[in-house]
C-alpha positions in Angstrom: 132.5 47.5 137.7 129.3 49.7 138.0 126.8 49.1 140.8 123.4 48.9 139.5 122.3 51.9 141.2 124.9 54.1 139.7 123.9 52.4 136.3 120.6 53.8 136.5 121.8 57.3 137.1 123.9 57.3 134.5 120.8 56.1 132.1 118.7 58.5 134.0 121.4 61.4 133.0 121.6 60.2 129.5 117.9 60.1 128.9 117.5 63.6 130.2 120.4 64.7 127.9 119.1 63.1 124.7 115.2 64.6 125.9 116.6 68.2 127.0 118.6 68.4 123.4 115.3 67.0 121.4 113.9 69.4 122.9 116.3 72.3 122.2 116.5 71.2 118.3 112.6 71.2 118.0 112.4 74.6 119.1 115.2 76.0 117.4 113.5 74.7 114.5 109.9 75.7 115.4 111.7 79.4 115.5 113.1 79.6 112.5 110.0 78.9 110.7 108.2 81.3 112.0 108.2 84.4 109.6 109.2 87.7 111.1 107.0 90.5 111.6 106.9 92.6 108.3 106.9 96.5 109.1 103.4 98.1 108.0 104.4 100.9 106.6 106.4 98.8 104.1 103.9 96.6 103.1 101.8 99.1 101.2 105.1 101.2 100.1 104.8 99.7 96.8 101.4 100.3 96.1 101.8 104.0 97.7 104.6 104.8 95.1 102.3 103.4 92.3 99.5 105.9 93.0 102.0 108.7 93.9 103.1 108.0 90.0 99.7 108.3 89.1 99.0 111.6 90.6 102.1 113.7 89.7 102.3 114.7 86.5 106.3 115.8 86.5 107.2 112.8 88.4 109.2 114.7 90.9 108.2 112.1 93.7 106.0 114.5 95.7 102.2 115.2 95.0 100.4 119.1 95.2 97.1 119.0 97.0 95.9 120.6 93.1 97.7 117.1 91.4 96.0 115.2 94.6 92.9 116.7 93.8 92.1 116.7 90.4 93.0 113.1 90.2 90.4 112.0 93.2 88.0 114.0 91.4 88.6 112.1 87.9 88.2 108.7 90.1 85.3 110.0 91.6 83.8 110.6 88.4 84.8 107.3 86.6 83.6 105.5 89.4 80.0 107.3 89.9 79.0 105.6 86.7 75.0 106.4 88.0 76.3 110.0 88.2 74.4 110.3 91.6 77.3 112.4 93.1 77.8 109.4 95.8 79.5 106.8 96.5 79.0 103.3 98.3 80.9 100.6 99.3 79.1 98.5 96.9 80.4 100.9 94.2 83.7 101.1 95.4 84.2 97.3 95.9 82.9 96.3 92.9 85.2 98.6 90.9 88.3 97.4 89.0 90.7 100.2 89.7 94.7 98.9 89.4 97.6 101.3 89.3 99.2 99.6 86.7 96.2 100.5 84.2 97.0 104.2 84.8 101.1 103.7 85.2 102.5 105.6 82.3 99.3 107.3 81.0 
């Protein structure tokens, strides 16, 4: 038979198992649920294709500083509706500008 004294170790041990293993399966658990770090760069890699589609003409993926060009001027012209030959943030805020309007024009 146990003595009382090594009774209460063994209790003692068990609580600390069952704590120490809660423990371990909450932050397992907290872990997983934390979402992992996207890249930057591939966050806006969709977009950036979108307006690279917009820009070049023969679809080659690459983009001239000429293609590059005369497309920001077009923009700059749709968007300076006042025809002040400026731009705000205002302006450029407020503007509705989606690549999918453009994509396959």
């Amino acid at each position: 038979m146990l003595r009382p004294t090594n009774k209460i170790w063994i209790f003692a041990v068990i609580t600390v198992l069952v704590v120490t293993a809660t423990l371990l399966v909450n932050a397992a658990a907290q872990k997983a649920s934390v979402p992992k770090p996207q890249d930057k760069l591939a966050i806006g890699e969709n977009e950036v294709k979108q307006l690279l589609l917009l820009m070049e003409p023969d679809k080659k993926g690459m983009v001239s500083k000429q293609e590059f060009m005369k497309f920001m001027e077009a923009e700059f012209g749709r968007l300076d509706k006042e025809k002040t030959g400026a731009l705000n943030v205002k302006t450029l805020t407020q503007s509705n500008i989606t690549a999918s309007r453009f994509v396959g024009k």
